[in-house]
Backbone as ProteinMPNN parsed JSONL, in Angstrom:
{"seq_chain_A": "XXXXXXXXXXXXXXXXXXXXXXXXXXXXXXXXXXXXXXXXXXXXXXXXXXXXXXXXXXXXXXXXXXXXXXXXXXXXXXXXXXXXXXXXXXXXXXXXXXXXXXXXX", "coords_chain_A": {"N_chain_A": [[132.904, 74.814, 138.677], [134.905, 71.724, 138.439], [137.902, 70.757, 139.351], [140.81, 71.045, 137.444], [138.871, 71.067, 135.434], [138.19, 72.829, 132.442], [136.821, 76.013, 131.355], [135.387, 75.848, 127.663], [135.22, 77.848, 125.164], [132.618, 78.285, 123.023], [132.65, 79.616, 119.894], [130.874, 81.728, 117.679], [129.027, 81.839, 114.585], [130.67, 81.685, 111.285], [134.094, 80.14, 110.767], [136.682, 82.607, 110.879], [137.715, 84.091, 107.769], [136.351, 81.533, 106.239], [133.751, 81.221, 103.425], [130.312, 81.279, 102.413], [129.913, 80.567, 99.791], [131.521, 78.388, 97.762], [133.189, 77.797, 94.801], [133.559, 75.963, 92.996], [131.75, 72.995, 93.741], [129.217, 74.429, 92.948], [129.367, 74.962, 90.296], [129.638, 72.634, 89.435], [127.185, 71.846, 90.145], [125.305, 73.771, 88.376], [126.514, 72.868, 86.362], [125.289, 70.232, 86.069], [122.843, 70.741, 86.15], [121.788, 71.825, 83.668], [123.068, 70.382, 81.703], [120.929, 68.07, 82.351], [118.492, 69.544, 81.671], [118.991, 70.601, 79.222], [119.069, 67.984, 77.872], [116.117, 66.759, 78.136], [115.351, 68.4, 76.629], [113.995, 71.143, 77.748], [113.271, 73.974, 78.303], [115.008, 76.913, 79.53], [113.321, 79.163, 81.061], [111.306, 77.5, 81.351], [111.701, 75.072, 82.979], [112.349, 76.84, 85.447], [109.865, 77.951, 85.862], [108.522, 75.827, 86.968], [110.218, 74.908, 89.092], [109.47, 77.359, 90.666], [111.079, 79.581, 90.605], [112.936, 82.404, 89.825], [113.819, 83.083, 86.167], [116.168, 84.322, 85.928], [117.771, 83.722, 88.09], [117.619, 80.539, 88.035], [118.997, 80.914, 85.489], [121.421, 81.865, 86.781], [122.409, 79.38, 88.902], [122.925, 77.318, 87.082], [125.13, 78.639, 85.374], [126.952, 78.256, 87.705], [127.157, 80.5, 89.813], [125.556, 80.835, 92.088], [124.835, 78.903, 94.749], [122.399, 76.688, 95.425], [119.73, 76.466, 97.978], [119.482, 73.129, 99.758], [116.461, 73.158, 99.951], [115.524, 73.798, 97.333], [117.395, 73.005, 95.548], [115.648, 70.417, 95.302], [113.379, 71.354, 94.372], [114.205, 72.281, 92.099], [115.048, 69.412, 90.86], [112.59, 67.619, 91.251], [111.754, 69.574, 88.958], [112.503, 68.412, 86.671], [111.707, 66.055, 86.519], [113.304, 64.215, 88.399], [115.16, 62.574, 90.635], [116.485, 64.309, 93.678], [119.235, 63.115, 94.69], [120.143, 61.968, 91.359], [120.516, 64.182, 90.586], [122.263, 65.302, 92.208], [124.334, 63.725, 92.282], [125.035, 63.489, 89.658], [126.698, 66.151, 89.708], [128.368, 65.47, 91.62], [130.093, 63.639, 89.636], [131.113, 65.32, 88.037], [132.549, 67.284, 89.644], [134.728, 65.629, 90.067], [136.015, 65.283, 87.535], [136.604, 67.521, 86.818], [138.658, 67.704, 89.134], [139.989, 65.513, 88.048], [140.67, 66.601, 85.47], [142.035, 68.896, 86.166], [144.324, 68.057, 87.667], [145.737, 66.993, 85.609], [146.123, 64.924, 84.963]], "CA_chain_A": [[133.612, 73.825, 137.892], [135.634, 70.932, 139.242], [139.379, 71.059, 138.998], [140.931, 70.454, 136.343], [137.923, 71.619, 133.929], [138.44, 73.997, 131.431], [135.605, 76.249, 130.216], [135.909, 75.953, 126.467], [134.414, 79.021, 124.663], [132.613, 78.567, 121.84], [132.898, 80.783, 118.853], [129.474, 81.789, 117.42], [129.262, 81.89, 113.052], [131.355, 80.916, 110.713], [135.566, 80.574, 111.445], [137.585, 83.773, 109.919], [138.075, 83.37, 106.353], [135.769, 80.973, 105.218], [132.541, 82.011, 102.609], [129.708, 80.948, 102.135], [130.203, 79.766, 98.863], [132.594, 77.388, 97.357], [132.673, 77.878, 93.377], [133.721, 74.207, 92.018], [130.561, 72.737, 93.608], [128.164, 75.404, 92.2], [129.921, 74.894, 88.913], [129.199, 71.326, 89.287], [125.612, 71.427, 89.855], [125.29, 74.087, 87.823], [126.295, 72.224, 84.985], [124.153, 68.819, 85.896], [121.325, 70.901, 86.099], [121.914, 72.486, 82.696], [122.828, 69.266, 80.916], [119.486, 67.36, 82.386], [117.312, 70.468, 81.032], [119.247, 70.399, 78.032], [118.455, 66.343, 77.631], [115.266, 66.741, 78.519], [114.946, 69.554, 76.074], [113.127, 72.131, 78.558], [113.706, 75.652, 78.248], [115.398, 77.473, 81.055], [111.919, 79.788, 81.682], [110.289, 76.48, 81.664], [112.497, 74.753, 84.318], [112.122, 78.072, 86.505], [108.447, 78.401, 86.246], [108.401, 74.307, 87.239], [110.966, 74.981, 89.933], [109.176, 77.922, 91.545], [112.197, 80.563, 90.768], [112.735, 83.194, 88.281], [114.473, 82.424, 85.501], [117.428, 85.294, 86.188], [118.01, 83.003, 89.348], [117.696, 79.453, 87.308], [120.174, 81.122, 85.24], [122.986, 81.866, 87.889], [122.796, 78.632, 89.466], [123.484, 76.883, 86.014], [126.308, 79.351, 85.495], [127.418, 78.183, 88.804], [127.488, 82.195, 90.3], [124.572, 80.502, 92.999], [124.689, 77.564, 95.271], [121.006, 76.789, 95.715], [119.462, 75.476, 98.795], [118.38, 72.041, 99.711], [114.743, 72.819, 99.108], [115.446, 74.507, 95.663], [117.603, 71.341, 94.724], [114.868, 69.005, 95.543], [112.446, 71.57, 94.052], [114.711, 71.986, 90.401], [114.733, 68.256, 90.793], [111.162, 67.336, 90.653], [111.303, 69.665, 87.819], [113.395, 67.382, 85.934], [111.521, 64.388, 86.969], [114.684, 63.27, 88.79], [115.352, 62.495, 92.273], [117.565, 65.279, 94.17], [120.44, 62.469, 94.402], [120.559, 61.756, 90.776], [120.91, 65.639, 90.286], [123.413, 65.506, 93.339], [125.398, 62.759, 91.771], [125.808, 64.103, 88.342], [127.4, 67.263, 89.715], [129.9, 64.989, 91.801], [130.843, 62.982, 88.38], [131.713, 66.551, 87.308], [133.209, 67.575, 90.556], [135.521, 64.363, 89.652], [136.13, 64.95, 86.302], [137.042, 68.977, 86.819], [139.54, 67.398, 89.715], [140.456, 64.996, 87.122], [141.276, 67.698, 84.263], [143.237, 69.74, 86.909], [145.857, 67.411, 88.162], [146.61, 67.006, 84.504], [145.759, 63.708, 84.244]], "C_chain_A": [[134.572, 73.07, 138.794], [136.879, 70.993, 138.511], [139.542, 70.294, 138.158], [140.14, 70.233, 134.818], [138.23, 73.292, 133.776], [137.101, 74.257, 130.943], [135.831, 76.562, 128.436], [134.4, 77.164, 125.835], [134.088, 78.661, 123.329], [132.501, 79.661, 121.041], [131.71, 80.877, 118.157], [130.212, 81.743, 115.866], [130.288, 80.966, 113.143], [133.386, 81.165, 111.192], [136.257, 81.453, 110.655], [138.259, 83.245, 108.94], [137.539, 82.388, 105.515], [134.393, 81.774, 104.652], [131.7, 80.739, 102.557], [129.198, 80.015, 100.689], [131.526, 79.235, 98.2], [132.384, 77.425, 95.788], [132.223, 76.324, 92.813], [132.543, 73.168, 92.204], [129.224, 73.163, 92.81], [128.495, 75.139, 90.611], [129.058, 73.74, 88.338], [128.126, 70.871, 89.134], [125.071, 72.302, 89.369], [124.868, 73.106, 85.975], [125.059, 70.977, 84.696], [123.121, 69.161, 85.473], [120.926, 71.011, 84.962], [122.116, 71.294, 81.521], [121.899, 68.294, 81.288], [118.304, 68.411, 81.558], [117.617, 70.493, 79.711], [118.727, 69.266, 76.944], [117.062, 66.451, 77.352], [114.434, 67.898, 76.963], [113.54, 70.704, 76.529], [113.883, 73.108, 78.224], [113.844, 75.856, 79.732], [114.026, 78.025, 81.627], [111.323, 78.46, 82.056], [110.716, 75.82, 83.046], [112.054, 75.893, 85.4], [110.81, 77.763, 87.089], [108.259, 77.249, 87.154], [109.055, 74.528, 89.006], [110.72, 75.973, 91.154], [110.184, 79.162, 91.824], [112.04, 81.145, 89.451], [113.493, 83.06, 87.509], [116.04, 82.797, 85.451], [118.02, 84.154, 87.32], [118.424, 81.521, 88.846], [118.975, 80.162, 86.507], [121.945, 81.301, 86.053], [123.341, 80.291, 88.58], [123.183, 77.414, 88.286], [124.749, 77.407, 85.754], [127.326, 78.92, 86.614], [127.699, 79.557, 89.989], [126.506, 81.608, 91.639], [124.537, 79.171, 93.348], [123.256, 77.864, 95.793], [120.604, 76.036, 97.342], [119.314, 74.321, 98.66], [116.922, 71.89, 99.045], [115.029, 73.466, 97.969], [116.296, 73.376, 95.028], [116.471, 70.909, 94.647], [113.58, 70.08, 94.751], [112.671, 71.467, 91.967], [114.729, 70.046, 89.598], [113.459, 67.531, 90.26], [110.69, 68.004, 89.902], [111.371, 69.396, 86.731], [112.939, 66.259, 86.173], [112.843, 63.984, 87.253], [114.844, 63.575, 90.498], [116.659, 63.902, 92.633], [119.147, 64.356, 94.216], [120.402, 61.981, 93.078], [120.958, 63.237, 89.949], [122.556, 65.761, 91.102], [124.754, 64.628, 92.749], [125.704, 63.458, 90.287], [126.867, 65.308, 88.711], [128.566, 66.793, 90.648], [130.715, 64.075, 90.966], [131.198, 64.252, 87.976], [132.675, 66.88, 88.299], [134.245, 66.192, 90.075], [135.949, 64.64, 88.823], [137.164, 66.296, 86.475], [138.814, 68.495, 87.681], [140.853, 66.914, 88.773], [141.865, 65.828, 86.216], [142.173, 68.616, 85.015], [144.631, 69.259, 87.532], [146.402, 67.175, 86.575], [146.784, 65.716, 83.758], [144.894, 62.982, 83.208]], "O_chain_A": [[135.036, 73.62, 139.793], [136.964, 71.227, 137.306], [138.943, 69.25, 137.896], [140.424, 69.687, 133.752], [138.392, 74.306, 134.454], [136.346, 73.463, 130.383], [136.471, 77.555, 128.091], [133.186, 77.197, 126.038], [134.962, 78.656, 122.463], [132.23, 80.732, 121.585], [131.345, 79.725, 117.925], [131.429, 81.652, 115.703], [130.726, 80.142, 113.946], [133.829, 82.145, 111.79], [136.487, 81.004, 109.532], [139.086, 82.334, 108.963], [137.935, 82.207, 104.363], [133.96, 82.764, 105.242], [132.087, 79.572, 102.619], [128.381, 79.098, 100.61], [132.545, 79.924, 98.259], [131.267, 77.035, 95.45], [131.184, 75.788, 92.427], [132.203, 72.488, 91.236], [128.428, 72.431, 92.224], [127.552, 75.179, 89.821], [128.249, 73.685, 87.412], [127.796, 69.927, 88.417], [123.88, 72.159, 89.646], [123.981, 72.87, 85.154], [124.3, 70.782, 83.747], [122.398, 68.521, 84.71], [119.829, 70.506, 84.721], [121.388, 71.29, 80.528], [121.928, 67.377, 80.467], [117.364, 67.937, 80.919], [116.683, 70.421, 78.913], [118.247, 69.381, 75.816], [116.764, 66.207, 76.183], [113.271, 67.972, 76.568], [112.514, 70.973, 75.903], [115.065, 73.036, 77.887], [113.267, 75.377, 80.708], [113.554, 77.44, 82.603], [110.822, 78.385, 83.178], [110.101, 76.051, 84.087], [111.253, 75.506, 86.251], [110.548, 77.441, 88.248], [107.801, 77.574, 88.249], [108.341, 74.3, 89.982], [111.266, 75.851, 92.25], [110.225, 79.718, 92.921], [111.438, 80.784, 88.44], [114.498, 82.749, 88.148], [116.947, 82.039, 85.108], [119.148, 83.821, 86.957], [119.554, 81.173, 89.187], [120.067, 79.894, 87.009], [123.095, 80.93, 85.818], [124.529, 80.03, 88.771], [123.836, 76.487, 88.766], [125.651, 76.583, 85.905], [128.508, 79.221, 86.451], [128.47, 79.406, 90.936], [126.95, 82.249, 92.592], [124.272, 78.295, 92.525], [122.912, 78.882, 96.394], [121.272, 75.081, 97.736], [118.985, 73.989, 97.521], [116.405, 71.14, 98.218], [113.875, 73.757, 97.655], [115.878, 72.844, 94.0], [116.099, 71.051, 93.482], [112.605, 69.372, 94.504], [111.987, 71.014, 91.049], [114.536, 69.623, 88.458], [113.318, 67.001, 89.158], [109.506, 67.804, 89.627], [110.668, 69.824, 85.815], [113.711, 65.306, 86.07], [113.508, 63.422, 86.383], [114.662, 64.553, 91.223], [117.523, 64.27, 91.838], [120.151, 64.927, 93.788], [120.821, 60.852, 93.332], [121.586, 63.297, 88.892], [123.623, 66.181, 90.655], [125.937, 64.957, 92.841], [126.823, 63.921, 90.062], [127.865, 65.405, 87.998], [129.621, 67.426, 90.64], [131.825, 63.701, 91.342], [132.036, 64.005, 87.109], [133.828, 66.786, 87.879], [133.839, 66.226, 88.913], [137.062, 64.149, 89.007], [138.374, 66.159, 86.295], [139.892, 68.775, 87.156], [141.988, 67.372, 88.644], [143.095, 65.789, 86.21], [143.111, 69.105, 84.386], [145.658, 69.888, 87.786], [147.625, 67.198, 86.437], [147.251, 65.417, 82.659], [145.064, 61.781, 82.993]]}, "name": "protein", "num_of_chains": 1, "seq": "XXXXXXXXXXXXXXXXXXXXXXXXXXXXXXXXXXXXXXXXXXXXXXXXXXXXXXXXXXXXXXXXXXXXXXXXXXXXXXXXXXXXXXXXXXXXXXXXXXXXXXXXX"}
């Protein structure tokens, strides 16, 4: 190394103290998912079977208890006939709204 360089160490994983999941998102697309299947009037089993998951699983991530992957968005998605960003966007008009209802405003 030439003077005046520093070897900077990176740190492998994640940084001490954060998780893997974040609730208020999961909540969020939780709910979208749950009020498009609702709309739609699909049954949760039905959504699942569509979606390629079991319905115990479709259930938690409605609940918000499960942040789903990418490909399981985009797969609950096309079981909703709906694009993964108009799934993605409903659950940040909620994420908004929840913000909303918590400052008190």
């Amino acid at each position: 190394m030439g003077a005046g360089q520093e070897k900077r160490t990176v740190r492998r994983g994640r940084p001490p103290g954060t998780t893997t999941f974040d609730a208020e998102p999961a909540l969020a697309f939780g709910a979208a998912v749950r009020v498009a299947r609702l709309t739609q009037g699909i049954a949760q089993e039905e959504l699942a079977a569509k979606a390629g998951i079991e319905r115990s699983h479709m259930g938690k991530i409605e609940r918000g208890e499960h942040m789903p992957t990418l490909a399981l968005i985009l797969r609950i998605a096309a079981g909703l006939k709906l694009s993964a960003a108009e799934l993605v966007s409903a659950a940040e008009r909620n994420l908004r709204a929840a913000a909303h209802d918590s400052d008190g405003h």
